[in-house]
N, C-alpha and C positions, 0 to 999 in steps of 0.2 A: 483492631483488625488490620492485619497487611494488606494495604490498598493495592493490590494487583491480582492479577489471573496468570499461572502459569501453570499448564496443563500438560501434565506426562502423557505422550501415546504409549499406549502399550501394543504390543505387538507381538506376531509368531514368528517364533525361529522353526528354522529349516524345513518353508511348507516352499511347494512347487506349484506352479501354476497358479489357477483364480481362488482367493482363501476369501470367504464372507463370514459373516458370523458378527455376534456382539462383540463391543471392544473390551467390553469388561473381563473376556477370556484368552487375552493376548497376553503374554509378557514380552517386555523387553526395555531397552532403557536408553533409547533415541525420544526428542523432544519435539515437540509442533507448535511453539508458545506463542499466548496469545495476546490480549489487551483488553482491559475494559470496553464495553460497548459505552460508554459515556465519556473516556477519554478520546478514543476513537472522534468520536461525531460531536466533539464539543464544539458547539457556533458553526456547523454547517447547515446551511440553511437548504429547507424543502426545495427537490431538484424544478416544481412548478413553479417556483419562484424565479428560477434562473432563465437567463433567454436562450433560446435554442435557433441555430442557425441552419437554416434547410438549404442544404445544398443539392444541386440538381442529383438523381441518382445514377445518371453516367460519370459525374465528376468523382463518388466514390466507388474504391476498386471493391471489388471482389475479395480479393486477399491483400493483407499489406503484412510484409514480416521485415521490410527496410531498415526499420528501427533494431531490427537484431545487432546488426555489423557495430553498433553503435553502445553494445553494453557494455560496461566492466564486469569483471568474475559474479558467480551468484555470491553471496556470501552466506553466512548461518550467525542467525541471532544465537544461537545453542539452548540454553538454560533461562533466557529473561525474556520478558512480556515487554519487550521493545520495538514493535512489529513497526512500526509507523517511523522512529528513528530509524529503520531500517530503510523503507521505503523513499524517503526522503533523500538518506544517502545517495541510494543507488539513482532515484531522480537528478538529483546535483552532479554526480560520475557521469551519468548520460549525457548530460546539459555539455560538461567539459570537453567530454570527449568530440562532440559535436562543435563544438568552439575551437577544438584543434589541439587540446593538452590531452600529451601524450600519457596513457596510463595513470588517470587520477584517481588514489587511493584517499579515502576521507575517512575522518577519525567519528563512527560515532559514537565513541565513549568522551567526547568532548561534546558532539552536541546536546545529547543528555543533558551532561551539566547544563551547556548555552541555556537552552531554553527553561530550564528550572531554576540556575541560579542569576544570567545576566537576564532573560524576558519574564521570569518569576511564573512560570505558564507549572499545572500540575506541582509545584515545590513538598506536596507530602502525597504523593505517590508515586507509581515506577511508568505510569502510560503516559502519551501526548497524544497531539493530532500533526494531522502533515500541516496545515494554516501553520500553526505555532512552530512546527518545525523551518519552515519556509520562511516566515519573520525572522527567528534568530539568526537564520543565515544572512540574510537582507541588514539587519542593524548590525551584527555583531561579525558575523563571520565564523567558517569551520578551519580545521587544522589536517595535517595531514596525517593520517593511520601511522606511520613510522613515528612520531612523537606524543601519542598516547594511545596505545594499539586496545583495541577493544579488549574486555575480559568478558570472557562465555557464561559466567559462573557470579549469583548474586551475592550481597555483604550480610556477610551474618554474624553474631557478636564476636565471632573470631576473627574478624575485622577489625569488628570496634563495637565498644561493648553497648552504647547506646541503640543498636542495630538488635537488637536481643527481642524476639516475639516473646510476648507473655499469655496469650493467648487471649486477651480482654480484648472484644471486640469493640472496646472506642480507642483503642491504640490506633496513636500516629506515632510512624516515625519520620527521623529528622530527615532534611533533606539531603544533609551527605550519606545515607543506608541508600538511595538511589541514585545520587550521582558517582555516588564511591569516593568519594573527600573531596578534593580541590583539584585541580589541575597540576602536572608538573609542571616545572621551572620551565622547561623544553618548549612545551604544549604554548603556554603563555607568553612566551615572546617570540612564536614561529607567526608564521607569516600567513595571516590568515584570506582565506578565500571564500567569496559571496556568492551569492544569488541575487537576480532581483526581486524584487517585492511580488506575490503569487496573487489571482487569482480564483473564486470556483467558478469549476466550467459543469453545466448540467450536464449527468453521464447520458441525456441524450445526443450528446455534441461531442462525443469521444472519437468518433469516427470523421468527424468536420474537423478538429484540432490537429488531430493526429495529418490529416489527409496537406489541410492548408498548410500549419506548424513545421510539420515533421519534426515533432518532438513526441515524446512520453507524456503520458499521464499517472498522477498518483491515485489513488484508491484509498478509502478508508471503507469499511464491510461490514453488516452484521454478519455476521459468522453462524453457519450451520454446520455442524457435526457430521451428518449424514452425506450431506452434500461434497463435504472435503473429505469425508474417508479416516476421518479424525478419531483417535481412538479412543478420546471418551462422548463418542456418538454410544447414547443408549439403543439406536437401533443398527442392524447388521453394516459392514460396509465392506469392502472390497478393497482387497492389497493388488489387485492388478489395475483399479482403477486409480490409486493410491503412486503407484510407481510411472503412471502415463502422465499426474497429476490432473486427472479430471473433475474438472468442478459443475455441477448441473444446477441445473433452477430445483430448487428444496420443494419436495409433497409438502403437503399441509402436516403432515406429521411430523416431519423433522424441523418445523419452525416450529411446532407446538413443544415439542422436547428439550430444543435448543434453548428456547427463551427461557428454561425454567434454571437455563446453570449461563444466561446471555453472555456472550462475549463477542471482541473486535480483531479485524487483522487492516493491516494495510499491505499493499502493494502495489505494482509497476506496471500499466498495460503499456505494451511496444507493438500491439500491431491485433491484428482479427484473420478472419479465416469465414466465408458466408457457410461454403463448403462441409465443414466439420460439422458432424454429428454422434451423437451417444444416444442410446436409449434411457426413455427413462424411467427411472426408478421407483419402488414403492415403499413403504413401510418396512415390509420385509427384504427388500432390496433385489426382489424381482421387477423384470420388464413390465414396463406399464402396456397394457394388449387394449387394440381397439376393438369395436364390438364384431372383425371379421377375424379377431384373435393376430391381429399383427403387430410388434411393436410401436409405439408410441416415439418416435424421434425428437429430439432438440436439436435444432440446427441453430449451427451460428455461434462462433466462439470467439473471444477476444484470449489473446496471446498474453499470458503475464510471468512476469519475475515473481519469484517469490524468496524467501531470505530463510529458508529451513534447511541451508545447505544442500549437497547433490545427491548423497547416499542413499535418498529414502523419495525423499517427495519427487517426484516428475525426472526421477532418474530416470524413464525409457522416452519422454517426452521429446519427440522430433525435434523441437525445435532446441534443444540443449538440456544435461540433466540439470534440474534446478527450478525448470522454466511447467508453465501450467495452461492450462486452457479456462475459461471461464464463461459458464451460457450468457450470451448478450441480457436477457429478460434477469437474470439474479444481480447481474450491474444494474442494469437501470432503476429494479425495482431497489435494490438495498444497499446502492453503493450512495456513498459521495465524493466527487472528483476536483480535483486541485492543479492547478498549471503553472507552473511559472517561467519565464524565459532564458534563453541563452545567455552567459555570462560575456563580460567583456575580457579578454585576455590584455595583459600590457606585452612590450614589444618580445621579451624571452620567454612567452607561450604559458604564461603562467597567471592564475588569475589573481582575483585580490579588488577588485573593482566589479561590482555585482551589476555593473550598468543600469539605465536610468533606470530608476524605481518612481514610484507613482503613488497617490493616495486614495485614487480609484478601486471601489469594488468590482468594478467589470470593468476591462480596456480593450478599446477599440478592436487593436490589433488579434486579439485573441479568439477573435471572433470575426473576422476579416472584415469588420466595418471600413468605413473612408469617413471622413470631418464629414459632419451636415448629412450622414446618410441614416434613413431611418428602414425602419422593418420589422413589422409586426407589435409597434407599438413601441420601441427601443431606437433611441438616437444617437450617435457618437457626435462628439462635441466639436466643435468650429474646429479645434486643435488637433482633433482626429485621436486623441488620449483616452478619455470615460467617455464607457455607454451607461446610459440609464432610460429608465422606463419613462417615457414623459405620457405616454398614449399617442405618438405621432400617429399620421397616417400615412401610409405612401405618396 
């Protein structure tokens, strides 16, 4: 079996205005690809387990969209179930550009490979996680987009003939049908550029990271169909909510639907919004009405990058085409969130030195601890580096 998910939307040509309906009556041949739901979420640990840092709720705003000024281009995975190499990228661009390098383009047709052939992470299928992505960059380092420029489009035996489906679902294939061979000559002796070491932050703490940090956060999803507008949701969706990019907290019917074809996305929050609301949705993808017949609201959206290109997904989206909204309760309930820090640039604004990295599963910093300071049962260490759970008390 071909160890990936990669899902055509289909779509209507030349409808005007709100189109809903099943997806299975769309055509068209623009791509919304996805990830396994197990590559996704490999080793990310239950968000109860993570400590969460309550900051007073005047100290967070209302709205934060700061983190805009700070992205590089959306890009478009096109044709491959890369969603999380994607995510990662665009995390590391953000990190740089924040660090002062000017317009950094990163290769992720190189960290594909990184992470499957130098960190050996996923090596017979085509997904990852942002953890593993964030490692390769921390040990190994990326390269820049101009010395191995992504390809949209996956390997199939007209590549190379070991890359051949036969249809027998205990088929693996090898691991260069996902990285696509080896690296060029180029790719391999350029200069490569780190990260530090990441990382999870419980996505109840996305709004404390963002607010202290002023950085990004990465996302890994369960994915719903309905909820994204995705065109093989077996129930109705909307190409107007489609083109805003609006993402809602999923009915009980579209997680029940979803789970039965399950899959993962990753992506980028750069900010929230308390303000924003959407109604929501049913089965049939009518407004949810309360018992005096009024709309049903979701308030409260966080601000995301997404990697499906401009042309289709959150093409009318305020905040840029490309860019998406997402109901805070569908992060927290079925996100898990990944953080890693500013890189160090050397003296010509260019990086290559990923800054200290650490062996800590939580660090101090990330969570605005101080050495010796405890809270809610969580201590940062005389050095002021790892927090961990010791059961302190205030």
């Amino acid at each position: 079996m071909r160890k990936h998910l990669l899902v055509p939307v289909l779509f209507v040509f030349g409808c005007a205005g709100s189109t809903s309906g099943p997806a299975g009556s769309n055509v068209g041949e623009d791509d919304m690809p996805l990830s396994s739901y197990d590559s996704v979420f490999k080793g990310a640990p239950a968000n109860d387990s993570l400590p969460v840092l309550d900051l007073k709720a005047d100290q967070i705003a209302a709205k934060s969209t700061d983190l805009l000024a700070l992205q590089s281009p959306v890009r478009n995975q096109a044709h491959r179930g890369v969603c999380t190499i994607f995510s990662t990228t665009a995390l590391m661009e953000h990190l740089y550009l924040k660090a002062g390098m000017a317009n950094p383009d990163f290769s992720e047709q190189y960290l594909q490979w990184s992470v499957k052939k130098q960190l050996g992470a996923f090596a017979d299928s085509e997904g990852s996680d942002n953890q593993d992505n964030v490692e390769a960059l921390a040990q190994y380092g990326g390269v820049e987009e101009s010395v191995w420029a992504y390809n949209p489009n996956e390997w199939t035996e007209a590549d190379d003939a070991d890359c051949k489906v036969t249809g027998d679902e205990s088929q693996t294939l090898p691991t260069k049908c996902w990285t696509q061979g080896e690296p060029p000559a180029a790719a391999s002796s350029a200069k490569k550029f780190k990260l530090p070491s990441g990382s999870w932050l419980s996505t109840k703490s996305i709004k404390q990271h963002i607010t202290m940090d002023k950085t990004a956060v990465v996302l890994g999803l369960d994915f719903f169909y309905q909820a994204w507008n995705h065109g093989l949701s077996t129930l109705p969706i909307s190409q107007d909510d489609l083109k805003m990019g609006i993402v809602r907290m999923p009915n009980a019917d579209d997680v029940r639907e979803s789970h039965k074809q399950r899959a993962g996305h990753g992506i980028l929050i750069v900010g929230w919004d308390d303000s924003v609301e959407f109604p929501a949705i049913d089965k049939d993808g009518k407004p949810v009405k309360d018992a005096q017949g009024n709309p049903v609201m979701q308030k409260g959206f966080y601000i995301f990058k997404n990697s499906w290109g401009t042309s289709r997904f959150g093409v009318n989206n305020p905040n840029g085409a490309g860019y998406g909204y997402i109901q805070y309760k569908y992060v927290e309930q079925y996100g898990s969130a990944y953080t890693t820090t500013v890189p160090a640039l050397d003296n010509g604004g260019n990086g290559g030195g990923g800054g200290p990295t650490s062996s800590c599963d939580y660090k101090c910093a990330d969570y605005g601890f101080t050495a010796n300071q405890c809270y809610q049962g969580w201590q940062c260490d005389a050095e002021g580096q790892c927090l961990s759970n010791t059961g302190c008390t205030n």
